[in-house]
KEVO-119083 format. One record per residue (C-alpha): residue number from 1; residue in three letters; x, y, z. Coordinates in nm, 2 decimals. Example, Ala and Ser with C-alpha at 12.3 -4.5 7.8 and 13.67 -1.06 7.14 Angstrom:
// KEVO-119083
{num = 1, residu = ALA, east = 1.23, north = -0.45, up = 0.78}
{num = 2, residu = SER, east = 1.37, north = -0.11, up = 0.71}
//
This chain:
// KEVO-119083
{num = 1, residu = UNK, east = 0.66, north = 0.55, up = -1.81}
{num = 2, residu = UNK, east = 0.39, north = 0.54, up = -2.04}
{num = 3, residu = UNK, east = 0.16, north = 0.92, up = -1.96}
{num = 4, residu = UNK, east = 0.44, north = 1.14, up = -1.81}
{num = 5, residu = UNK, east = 0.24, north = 1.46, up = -1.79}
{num = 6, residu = UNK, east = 0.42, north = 1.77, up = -1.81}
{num = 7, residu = UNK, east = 0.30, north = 2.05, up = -1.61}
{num = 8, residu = UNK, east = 0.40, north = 2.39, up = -1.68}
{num = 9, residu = UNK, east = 0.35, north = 2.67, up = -1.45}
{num = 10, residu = UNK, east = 0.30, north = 3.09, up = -1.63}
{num = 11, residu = UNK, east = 0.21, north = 3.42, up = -1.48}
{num = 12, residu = UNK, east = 0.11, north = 3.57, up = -1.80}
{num = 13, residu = UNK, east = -0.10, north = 3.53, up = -2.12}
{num = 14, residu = UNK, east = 0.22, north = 3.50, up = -2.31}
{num = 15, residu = UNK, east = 0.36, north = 3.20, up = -2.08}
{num = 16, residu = UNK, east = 0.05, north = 3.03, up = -2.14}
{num = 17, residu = UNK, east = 0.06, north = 3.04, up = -2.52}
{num = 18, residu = UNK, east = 0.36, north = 2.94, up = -2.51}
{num = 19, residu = UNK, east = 0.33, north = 2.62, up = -2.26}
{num = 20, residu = UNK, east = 0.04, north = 2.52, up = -2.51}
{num = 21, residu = UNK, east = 0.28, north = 2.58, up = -2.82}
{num = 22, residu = UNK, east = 0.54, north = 2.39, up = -2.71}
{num = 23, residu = UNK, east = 0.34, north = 2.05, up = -2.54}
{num = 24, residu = UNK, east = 0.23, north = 2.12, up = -2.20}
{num = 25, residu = UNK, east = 0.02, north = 1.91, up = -2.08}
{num = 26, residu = UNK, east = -0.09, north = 2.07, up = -1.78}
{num = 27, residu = UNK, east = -0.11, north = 2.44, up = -1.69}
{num = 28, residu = UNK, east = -0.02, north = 2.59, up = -1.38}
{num = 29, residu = UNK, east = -0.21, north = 2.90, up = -1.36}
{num = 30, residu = UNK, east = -0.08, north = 3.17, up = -1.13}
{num = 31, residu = UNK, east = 0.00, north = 3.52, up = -1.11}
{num = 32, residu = UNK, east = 0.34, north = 3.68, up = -0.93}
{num = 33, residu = UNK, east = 0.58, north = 3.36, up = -1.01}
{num = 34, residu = UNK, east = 0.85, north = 3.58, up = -0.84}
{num = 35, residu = UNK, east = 0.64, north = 3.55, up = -0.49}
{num = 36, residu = UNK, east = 0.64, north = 3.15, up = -0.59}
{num = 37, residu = UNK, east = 0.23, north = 3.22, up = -0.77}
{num = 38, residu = UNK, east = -0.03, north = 3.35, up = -0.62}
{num = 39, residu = UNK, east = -0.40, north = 3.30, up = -0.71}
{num = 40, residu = UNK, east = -0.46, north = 3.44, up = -1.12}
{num = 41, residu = UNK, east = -0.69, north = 3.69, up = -1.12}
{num = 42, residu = UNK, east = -1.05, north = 3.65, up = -1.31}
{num = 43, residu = UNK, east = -0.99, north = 3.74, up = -1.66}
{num = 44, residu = UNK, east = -0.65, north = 3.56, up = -1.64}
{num = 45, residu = UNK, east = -0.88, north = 3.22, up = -1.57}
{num = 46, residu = UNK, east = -1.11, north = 3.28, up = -1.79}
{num = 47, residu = UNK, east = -0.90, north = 3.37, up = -2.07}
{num = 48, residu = UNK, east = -0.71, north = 3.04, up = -2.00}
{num = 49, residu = UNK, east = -1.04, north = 2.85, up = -2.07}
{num = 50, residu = UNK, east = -0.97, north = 2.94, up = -2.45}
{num = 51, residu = UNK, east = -0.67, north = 2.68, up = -2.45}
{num = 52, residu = UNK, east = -0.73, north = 2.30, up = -2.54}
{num = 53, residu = UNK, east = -0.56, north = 2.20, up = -2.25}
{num = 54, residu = UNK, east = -0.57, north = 2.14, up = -1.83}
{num = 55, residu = UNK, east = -0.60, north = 2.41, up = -1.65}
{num = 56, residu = UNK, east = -0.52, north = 2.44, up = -1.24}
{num = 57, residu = UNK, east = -0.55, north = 2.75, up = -1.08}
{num = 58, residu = UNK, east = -0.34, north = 2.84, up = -0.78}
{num = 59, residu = UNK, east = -0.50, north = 2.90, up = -0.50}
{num = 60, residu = UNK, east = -0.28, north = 3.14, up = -0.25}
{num = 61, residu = UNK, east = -0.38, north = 3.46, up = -0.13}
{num = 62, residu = UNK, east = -0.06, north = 3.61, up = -0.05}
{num = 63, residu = UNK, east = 0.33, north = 3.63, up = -0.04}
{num = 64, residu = UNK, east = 0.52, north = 3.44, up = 0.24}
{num = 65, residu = UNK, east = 0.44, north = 3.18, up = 0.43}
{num = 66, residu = UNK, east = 0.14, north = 2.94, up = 0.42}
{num = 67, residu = UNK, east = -0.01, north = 2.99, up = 0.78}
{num = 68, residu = UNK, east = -0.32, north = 3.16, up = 0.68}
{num = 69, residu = UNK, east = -0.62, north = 3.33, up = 0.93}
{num = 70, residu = UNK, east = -0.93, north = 3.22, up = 0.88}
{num = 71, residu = UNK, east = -1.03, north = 3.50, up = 0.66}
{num = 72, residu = UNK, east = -0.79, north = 3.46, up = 0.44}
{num = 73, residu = UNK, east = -0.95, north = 3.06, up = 0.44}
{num = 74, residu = UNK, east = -1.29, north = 3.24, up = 0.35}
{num = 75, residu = UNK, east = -1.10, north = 3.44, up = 0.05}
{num = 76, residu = UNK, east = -0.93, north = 3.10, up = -0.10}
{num = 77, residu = UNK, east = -1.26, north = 2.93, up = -0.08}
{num = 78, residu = UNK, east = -1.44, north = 3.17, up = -0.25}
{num = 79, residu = UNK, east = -1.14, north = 3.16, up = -0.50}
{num = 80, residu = UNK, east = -1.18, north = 2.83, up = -0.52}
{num = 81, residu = UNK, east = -1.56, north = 2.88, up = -0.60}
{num = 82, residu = UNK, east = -1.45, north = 3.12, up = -0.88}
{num = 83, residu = UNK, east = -1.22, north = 2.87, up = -1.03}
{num = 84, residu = UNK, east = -1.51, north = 2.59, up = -1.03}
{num = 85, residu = UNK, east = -1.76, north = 2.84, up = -1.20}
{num = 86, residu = UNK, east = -1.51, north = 2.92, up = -1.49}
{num = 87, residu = UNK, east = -1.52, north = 2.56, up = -1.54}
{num = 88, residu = UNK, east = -1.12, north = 2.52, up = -1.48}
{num = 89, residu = UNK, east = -0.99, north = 2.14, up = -1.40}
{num = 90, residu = UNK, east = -0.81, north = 2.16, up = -1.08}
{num = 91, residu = UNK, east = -0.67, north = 2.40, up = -0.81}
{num = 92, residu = UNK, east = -0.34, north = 2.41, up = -0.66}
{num = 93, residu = UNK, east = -0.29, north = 2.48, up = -0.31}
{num = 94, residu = UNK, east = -0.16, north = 2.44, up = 0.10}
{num = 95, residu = UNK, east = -0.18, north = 2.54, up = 0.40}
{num = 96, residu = UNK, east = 0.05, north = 2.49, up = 0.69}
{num = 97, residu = UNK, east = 0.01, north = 2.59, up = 1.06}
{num = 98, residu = UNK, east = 0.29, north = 2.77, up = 1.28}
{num = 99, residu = UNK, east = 0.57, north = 2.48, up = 1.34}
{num = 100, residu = UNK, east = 0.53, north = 2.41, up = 0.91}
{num = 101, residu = UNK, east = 0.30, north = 2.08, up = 1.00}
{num = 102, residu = UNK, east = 0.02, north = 2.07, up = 0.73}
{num = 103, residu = UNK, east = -0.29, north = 2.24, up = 0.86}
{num = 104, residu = UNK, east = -0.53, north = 1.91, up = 0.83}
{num = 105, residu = UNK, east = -0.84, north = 2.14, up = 0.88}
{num = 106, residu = UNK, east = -0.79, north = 2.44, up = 0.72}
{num = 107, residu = UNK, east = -0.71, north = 2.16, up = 0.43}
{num = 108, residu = UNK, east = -1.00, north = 1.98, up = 0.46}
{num = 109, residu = UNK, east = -1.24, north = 2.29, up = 0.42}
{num = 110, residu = UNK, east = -1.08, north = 2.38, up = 0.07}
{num = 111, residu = UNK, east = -1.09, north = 2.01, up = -0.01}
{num = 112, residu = UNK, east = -1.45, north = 2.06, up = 0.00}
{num = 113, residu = UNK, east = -1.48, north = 2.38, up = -0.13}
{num = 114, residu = UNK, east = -1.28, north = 2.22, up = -0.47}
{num = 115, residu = UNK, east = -1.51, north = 1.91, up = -0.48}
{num = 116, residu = UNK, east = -1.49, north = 1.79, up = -0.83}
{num = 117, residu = UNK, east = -1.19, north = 1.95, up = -0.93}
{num = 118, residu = UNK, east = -0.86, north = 1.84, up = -0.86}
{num = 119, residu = UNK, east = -0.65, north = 1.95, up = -0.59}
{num = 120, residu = UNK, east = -0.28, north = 1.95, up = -0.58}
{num = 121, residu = UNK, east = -0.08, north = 2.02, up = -0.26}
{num = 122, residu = UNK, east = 0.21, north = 2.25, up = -0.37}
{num = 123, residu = UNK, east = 0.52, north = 2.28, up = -0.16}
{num = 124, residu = UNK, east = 0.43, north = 2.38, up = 0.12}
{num = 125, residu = UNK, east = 0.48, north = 2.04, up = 0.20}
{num = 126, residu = UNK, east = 0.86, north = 2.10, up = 0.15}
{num = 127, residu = UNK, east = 0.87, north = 2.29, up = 0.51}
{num = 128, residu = UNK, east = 0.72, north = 2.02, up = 0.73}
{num = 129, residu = UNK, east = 0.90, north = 1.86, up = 0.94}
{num = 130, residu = UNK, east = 0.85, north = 1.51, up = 0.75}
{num = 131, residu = UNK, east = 0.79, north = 1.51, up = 0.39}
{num = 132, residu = UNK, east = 0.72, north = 1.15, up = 0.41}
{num = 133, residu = UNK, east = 0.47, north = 1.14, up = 0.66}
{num = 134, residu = UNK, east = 0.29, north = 1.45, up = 0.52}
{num = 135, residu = UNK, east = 0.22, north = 1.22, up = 0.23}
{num = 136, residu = UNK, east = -0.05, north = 0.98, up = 0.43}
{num = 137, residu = UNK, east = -0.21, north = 1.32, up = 0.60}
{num = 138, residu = UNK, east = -0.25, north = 1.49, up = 0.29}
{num = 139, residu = UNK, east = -0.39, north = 1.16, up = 0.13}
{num = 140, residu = UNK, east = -0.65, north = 1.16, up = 0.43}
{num = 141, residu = UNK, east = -0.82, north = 1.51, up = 0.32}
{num = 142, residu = UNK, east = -0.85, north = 1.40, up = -0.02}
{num = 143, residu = UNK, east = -0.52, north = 1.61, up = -0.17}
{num = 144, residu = UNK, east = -0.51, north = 1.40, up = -0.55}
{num = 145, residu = UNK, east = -0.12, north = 1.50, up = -0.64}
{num = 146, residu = UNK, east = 0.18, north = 1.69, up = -0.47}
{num = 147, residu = UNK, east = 0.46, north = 1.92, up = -0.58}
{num = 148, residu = UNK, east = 0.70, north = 1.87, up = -0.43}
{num = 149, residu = UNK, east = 1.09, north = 1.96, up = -0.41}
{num = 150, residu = UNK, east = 1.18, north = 1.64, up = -0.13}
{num = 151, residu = UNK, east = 1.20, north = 1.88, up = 0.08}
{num = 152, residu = UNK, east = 1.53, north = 2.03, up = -0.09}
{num = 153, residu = UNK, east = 1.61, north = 2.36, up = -0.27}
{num = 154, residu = UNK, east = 1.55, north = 2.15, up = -0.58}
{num = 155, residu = UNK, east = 1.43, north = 1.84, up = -0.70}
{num = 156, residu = UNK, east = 1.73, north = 1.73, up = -0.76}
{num = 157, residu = UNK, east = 1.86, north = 1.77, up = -0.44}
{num = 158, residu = UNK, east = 1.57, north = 1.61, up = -0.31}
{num = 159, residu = UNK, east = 1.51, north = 1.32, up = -0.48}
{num = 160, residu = UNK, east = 1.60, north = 1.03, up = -0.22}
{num = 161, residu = UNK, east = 1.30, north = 1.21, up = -0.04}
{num = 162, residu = UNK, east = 1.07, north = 1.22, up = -0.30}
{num = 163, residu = UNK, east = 1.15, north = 0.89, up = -0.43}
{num = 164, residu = UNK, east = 1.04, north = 0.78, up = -0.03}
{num = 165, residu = UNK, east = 0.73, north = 1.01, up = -0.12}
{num = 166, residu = UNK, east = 0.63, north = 0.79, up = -0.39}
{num = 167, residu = UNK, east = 0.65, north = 0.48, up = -0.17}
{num = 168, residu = UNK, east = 0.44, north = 0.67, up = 0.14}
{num = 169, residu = UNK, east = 0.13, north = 0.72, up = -0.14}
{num = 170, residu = UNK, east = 0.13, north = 0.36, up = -0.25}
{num = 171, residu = UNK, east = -0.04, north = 0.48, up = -0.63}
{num = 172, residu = UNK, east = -0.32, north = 0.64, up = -0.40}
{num = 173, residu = UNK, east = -0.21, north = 1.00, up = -0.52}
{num = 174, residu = UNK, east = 0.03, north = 1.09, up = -0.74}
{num = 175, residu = UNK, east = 0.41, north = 1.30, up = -0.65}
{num = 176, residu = UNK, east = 0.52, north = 1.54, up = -0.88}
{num = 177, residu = UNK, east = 0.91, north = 1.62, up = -0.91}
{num = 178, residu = UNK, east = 0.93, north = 2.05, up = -0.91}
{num = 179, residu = UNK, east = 1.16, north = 2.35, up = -0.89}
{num = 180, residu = UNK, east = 1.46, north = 2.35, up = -1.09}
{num = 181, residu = UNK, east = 1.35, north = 2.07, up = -1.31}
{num = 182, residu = UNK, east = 1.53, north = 2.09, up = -1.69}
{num = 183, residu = UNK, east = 1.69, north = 1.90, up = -1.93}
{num = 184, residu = UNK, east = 1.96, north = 1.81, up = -1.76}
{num = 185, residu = UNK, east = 1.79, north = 1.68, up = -1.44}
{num = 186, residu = UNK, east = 1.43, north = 1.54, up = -1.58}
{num = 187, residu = UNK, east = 1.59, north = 1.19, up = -1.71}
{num = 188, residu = UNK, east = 1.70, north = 1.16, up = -1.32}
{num = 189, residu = UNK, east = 1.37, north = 1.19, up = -1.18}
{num = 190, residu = UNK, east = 1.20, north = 0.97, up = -1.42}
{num = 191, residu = UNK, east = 1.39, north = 0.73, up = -1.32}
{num = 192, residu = UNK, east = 1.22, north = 0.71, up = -0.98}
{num = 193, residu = UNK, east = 1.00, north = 0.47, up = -0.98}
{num = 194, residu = UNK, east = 0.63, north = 0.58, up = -0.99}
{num = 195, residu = UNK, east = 0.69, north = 0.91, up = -1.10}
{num = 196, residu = UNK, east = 0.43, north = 1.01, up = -1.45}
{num = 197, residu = UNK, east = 0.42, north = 1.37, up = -1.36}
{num = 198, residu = UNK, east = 0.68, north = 1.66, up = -1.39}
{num = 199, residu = UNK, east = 0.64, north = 2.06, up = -1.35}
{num = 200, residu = UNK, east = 0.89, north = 2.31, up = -1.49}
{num = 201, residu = UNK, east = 0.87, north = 2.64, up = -1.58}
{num = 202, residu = UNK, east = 1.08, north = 2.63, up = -1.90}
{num = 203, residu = UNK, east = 1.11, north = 3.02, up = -1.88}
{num = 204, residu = UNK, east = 1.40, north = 3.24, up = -1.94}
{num = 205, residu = UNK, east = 1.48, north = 3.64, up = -1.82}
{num = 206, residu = UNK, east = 1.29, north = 3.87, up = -2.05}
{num = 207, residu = UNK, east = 1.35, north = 4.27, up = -2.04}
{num = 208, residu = UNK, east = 1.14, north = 4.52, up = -2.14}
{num = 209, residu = UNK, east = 1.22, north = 4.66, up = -2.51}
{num = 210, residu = UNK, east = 1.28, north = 5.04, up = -2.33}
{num = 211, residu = UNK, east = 1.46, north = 4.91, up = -2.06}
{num = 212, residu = UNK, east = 1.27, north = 5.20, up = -1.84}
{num = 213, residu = UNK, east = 1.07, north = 4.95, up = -1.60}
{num = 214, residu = UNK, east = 1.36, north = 4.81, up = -1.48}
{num = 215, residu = UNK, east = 1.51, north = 5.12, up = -1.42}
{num = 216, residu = UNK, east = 1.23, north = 5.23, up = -1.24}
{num = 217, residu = UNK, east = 1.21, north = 4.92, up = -1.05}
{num = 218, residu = UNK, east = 0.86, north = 4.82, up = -1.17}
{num = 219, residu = UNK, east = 1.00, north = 4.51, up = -1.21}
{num = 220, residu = UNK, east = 1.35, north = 4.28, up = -1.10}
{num = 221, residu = UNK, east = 1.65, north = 4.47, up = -1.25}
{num = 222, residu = UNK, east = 1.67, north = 4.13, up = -1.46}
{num = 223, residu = UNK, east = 1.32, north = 4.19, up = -1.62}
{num = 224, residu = UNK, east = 1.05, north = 3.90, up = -1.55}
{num = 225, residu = UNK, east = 1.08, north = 3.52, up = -1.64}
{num = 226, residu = UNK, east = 0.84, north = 3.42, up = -1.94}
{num = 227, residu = UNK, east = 0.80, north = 3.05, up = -2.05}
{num = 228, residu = UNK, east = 0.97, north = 2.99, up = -2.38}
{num = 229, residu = UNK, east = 0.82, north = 2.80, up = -2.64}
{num = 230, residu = UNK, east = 1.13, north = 2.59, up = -2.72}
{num = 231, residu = UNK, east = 1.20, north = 2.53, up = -2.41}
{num = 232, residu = UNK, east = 0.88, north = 2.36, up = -2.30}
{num = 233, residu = UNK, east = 0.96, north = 2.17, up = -2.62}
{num = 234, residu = UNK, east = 1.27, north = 2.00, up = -2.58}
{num = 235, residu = UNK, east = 1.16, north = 1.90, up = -2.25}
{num = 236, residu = UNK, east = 0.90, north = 1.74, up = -2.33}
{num = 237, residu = UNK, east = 1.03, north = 1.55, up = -2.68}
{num = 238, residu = UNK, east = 1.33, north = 1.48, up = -2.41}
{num = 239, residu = UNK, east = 1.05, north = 1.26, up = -2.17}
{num = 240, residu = UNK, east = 0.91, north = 1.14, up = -2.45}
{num = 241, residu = UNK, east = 1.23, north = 0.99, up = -2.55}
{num = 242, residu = UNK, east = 1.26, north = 0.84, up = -2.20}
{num = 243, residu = UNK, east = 0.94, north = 0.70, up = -2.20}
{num = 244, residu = UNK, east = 1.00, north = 0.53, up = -2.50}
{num = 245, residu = UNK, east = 1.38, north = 0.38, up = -2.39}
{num = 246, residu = UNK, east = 1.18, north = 0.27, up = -2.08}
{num = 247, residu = UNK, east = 0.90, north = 0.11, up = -2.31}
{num = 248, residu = UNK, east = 1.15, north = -0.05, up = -2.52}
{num = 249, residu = UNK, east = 1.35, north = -0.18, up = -2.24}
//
């Protein structure tokens, strides 16, 4: 259990500053959380580059589903290239075709596009028909890590699946428990076997001071999720506390 990495995913400068305050080890980088991330804009990347810690960048052009043209390939590669030149560890990404199976090609160009970085498959791989088998195809166009839900609302929910996930990449990538991942799930999915990273968001509902943009509907009625320092914090002194249990075992 020794290593568990704990990825965070933020939308916003303050999410970021406070993933790195409270122990992330990873960054998810993204923009529109509430559309599931899209790809961060420019400055957002480069203002990330200021933090002493990984950064990924997702890589999706738009809302909705993840059966993309091939110009919106073109855009995502040159997002990619964007990523790469601001020096940024990883991408995030996926790309499925009309029945939800994973789009092999389309995978393998961005694969290439990303060479030298590290590329994790994100959840589209929770809308194929086989979870399990998805793992071996994305292993054969070089995907390094996926996110991954089991194929369930939630983690939680689909941890049988994701614990058959781990199996399916025998070490040769590694699966990553998200969505809906907290305190009082995490010590779960550490216990299956193989399983050294996590993602959360650690955020709570945030309104504006003047309560005008909600009323206006710039934004949910609820205001917007923002990652909270404290949260990422007991999370992560909560795997810690695992790992060590499981070390001491």
């Amino acid at each position: 259990m020794a290593g568990v990495i704990l990825e965070i995913c933020v939308d916003s400068l303050a999410s970021l500053e406070a993933a790195v305050a409270g122990g992330a080890n990873r960054i998810e980088l993204c923009a529109a959380l509430s559309e599931g991330g899209l790809t961060p804009s420019y400055g957002f990347m480069r203002a990330a580059q200021r933090f002493d810690v990984c950064v990924h960048a997702m890589i999706r052009p738009r809302g909705g589903d993840f059966c993309y043209s091939m110009s919106e390939i073109d855009i995502m590669c040159a997002d990619i290239v964007q990523a790469k030149s601001l020096g940024l560890a990883g991408v995030v990404l996926g790309v499925a075709k009309s029945d939800n199976r994973l789009d092999l090609d389309a995978l393998a160009k961005l694969r290439s596009a990303a060479s030298g970085m590290e590329c994790t498959l994100h959840r589209a791989i929770d809308l194929t028909p086989d979870p399990v088998a998805a793992v071996q195809q994305a292993q054969s166009v070089g995907i390094d890590r996926i996110l991954t839900s089991g194929g369930a609302k939630t983690a939680i929910e689909g941890k049988d699946t994701i614990a058959q996930m781990v199996e399916a990449a025998k070490e040769q990538l590694e699966i990553m428990p998200g969505s809906g991942v907290d305190l009082s799930n995490v010590e779960t999915l550490l216990g299956i076997a193989g399983i050294n990273n996590i993602h959360a968001s650690c955020s709570a509902w945030q309104k504006s001071s003047s309560g005008k943009v909600e009323a206006m509907s710039f934004t949910p009625a609820q205001g917007v999720r923002q990652t909270i320092t404290k949260n990422v914090s007991n999370l992560r002194q909560l795997i810690d506390s695992v790992r060590l249990e499981v070390a001491n075992v």
